[in-house]
C-alpha positions as CSV (number, residue, x, y, z in Angstrom):
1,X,240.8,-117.5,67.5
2,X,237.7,-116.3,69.5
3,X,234.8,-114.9,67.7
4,X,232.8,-112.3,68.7
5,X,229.4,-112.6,70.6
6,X,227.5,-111.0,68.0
7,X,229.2,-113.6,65.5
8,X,228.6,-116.7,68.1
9,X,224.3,-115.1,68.2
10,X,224.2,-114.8,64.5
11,X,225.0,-118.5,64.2
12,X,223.3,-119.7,67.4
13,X,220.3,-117.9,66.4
14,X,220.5,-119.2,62.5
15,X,221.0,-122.9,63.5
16,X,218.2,-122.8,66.1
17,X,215.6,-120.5,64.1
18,X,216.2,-122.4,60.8
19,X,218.4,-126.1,61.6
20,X,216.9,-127.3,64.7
21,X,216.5,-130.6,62.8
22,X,219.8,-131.0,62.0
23,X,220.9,-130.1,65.2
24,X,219.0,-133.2,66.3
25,X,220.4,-135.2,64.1
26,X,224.0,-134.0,64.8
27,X,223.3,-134.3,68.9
28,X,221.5,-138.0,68.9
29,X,224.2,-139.3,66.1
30,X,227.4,-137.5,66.9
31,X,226.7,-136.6,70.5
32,X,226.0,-139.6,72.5
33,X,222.3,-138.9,72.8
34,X,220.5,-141.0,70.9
35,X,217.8,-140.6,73.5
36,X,217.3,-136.5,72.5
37,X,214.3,-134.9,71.5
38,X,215.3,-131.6,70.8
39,X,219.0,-129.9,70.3
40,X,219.7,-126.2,70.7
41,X,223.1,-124.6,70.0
42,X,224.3,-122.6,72.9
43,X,227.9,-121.8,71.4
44,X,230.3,-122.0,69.6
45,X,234.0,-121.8,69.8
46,X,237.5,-121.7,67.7
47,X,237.7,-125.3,68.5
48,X,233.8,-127.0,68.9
49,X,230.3,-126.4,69.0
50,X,227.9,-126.6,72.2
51,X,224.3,-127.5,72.4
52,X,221.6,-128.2,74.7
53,X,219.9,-131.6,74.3
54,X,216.5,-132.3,76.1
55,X,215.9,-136.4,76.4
56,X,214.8,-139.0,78.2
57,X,217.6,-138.9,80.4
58,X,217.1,-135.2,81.1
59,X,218.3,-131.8,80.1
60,X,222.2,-131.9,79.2
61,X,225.1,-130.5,77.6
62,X,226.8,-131.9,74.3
63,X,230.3,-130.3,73.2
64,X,231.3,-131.6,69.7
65,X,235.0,-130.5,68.1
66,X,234.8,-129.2,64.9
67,X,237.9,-131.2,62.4
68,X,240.2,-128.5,62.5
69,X,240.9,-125.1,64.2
70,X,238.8,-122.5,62.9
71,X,240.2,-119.5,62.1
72,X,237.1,-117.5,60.0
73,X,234.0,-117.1,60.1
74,X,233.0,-119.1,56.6
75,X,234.8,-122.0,58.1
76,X,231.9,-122.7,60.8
77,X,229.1,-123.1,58.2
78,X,231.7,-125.5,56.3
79,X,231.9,-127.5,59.6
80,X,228.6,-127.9,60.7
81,X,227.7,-128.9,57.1
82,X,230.1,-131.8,57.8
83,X,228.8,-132.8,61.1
84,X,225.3,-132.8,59.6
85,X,226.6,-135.2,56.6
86,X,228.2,-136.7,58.8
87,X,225.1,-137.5,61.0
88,X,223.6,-138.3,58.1
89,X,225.9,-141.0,57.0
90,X,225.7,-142.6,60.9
91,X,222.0,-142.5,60.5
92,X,221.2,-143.6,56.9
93,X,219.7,-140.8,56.2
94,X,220.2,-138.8,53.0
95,X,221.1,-135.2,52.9
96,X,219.6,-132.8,51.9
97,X,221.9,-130.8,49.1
98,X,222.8,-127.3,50.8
């Protein structure tokens, strides 16, 4: 399943505009960048997410799977919910409720 570029900007633009935060927290816990200072997401796919991560070590890339295949649209807020509790957990942080 591929979804659609305007689907892909919708989401991008939503998670950069209003979760760059958690997108952060998702990149430095999840990611391998514990060094990052800011997170963008670039893209998103059927079978992961993509983001930007500016650190110490420079500007890079960071591709994280999502659990399971997605096959609609509702699934990919579901998933990045989970990666963000999940980055939470890794952290110690507490979620926020959603």
């Amino acid at each position: 399943m591929t979804f659609g570029p305007e689907v892909v900007a919708a989401v991008c633009r939503h998670m950069n505009d209003d979760h760059p935060d958690d997108s952060l927290l998702i990149c430095r816990t999840l990611g391998g960048r514990p060094d990052a200072t800011a997170a963008r997401m670039t893209g998103l796919d059927a079978v992961g997410a993509d983001f930007e991560v500016t650190g110490d070590s420079g500007v890079g890339h960071v591709r994280l799977p999502w659990s399971t295949t997605l096959t609609e649209r509702p699934q990919i807020r579901r998933e990045v919910v989970r990666m963000y509790e999940e980055a939470c957990a890794v952290s110690g942080q507490r979620p926020r409720s959603h």
